[in-house]
N, C-alpha and C positions, 0 to 999 in steps of 0.2 A: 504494500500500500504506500503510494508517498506522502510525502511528508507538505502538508500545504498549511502555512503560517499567517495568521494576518498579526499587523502591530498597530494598534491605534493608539491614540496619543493629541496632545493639542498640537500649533506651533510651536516648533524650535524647541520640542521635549525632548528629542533624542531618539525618535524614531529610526531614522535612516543609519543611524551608528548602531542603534541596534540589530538593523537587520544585517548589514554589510559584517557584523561578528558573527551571526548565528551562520552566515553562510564562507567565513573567514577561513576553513581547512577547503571548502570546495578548491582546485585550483581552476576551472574553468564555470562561470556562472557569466551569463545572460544578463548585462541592467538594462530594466528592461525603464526607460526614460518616459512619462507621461504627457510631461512639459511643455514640451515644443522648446522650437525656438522662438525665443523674442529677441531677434536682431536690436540692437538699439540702446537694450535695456542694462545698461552699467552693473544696478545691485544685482539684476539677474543671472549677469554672466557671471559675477562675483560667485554666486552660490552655487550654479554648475559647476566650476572652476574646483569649489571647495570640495564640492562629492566626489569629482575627477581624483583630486590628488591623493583622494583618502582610500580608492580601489584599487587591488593589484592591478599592474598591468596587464594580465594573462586574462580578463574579464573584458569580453566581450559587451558592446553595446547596438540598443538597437532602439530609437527614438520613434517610437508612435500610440496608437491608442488603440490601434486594432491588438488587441491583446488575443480573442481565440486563436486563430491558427497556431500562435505560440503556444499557448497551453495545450490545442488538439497536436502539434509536432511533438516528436521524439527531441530530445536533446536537453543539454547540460539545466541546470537547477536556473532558475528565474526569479529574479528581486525586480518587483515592480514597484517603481517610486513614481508617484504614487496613487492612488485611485481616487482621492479628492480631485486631482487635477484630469486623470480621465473625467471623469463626472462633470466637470466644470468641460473640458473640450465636447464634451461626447453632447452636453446641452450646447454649445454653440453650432458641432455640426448638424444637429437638426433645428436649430434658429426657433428653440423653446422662448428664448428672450422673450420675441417680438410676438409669440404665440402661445401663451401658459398652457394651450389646450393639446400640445403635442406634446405633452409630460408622458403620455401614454408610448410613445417610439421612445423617450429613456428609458423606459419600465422595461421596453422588449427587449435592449440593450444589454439592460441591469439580470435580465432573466436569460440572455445568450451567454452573460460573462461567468454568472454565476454557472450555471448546466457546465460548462469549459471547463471551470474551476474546480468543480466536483468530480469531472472526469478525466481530469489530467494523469499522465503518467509520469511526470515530471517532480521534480523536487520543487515546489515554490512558497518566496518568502514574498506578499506583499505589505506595504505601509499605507495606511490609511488614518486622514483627522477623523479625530471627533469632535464633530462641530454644532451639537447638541444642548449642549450642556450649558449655554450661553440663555441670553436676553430672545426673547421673540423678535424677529427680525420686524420692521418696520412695514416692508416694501411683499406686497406676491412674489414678487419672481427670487427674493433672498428666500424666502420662506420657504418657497416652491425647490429651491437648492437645496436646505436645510432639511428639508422631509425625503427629496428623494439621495441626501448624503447617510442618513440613520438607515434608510430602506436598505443603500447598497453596503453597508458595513453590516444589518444584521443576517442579510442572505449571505454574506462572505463570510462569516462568523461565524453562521452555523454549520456550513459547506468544509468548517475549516477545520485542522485535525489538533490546531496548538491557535489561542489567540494571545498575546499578548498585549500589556497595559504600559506605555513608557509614561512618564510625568519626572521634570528636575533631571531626565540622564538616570533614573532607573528604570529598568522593568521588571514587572512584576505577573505570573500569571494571571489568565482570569478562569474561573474555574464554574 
């Protein structure tokens, strides 16, 4: 059976140094980038840069959002950094923005990634916020983020075989 990991956590808990350890004896792992590029963006590059330096070199990347086929393919172990930021692209390529009402093509999304997740034969550690735990957002469409960011972390969570809690640069099971 593999081993499929989620790590939630707020901002700048410690998530990603998390994962990047738990997967630290692999010598060949997949980062698997959510992010994109933001051409332009200075603190941006700053924080790719930071992740860069902190990976063996023998660790493969591969910068997108289509995430099934990687978890339906054969091959080395997977750290997806991270699924907020899938979330946040995967609502802009179906332009839910300008549309609250196409919340439903995230959901089909969130219900392709998860089935992939559950069926992978892969070794994978993803990172995902918890963006919950917070004030009620003001605006539908923050809202409309924040309901379907709980949705995609509790289907990932329960899909998942280890979840993990970082806060402060610790983690701690969750059980």
């Amino acid at each position: 059976m593999p081993d499929r990991t989620l790590i939630l956590g707020g901002a700048r808990s410690g998530k990603s140094v998390a994962a990047e350890r738990l997967l630290s004896a692999e010598p060949d792992v997949l980062y698997v980038a959510t992010g994109g590029n933001d051409s332009g963006d200075a603190e941006w590059a700053d924080r790719v840069a930071k992740h860069q330096a902190r990976r063996p070199a023998s660790w493969g990347l591969a910068e997108t959002i289509d995430l099934v086929p990687l978890l339906e393919s054969p091959g080395p172990p997977l750290l997806i950094d991270c699924l907020t930021l899938w979330l946040s692209r995967t609502m802009d390529t179906v332009d839910v923005w300008s549309d609250l009402d196409r919340a439903g093509l995230v959901e089909q999304a969130i219900a392709g990634l998860a089935d992939a997740w559950s069926a992978t034969a892969r070794r994978v550690v993803a990172v995902s916020n918890d963006v919950g735990s917070g004030i009620v957002p003001a605006d539908p469409g923050t809202r409309l983020f924040r309901d379907l960011m709980g949705r995609l972390n509790t289907t990932i969570s329960l899909a998942s075989d280890q979840v993990l809690w970082t806060m402060a640069g610790r983690t701690l099971p969750l059980t």
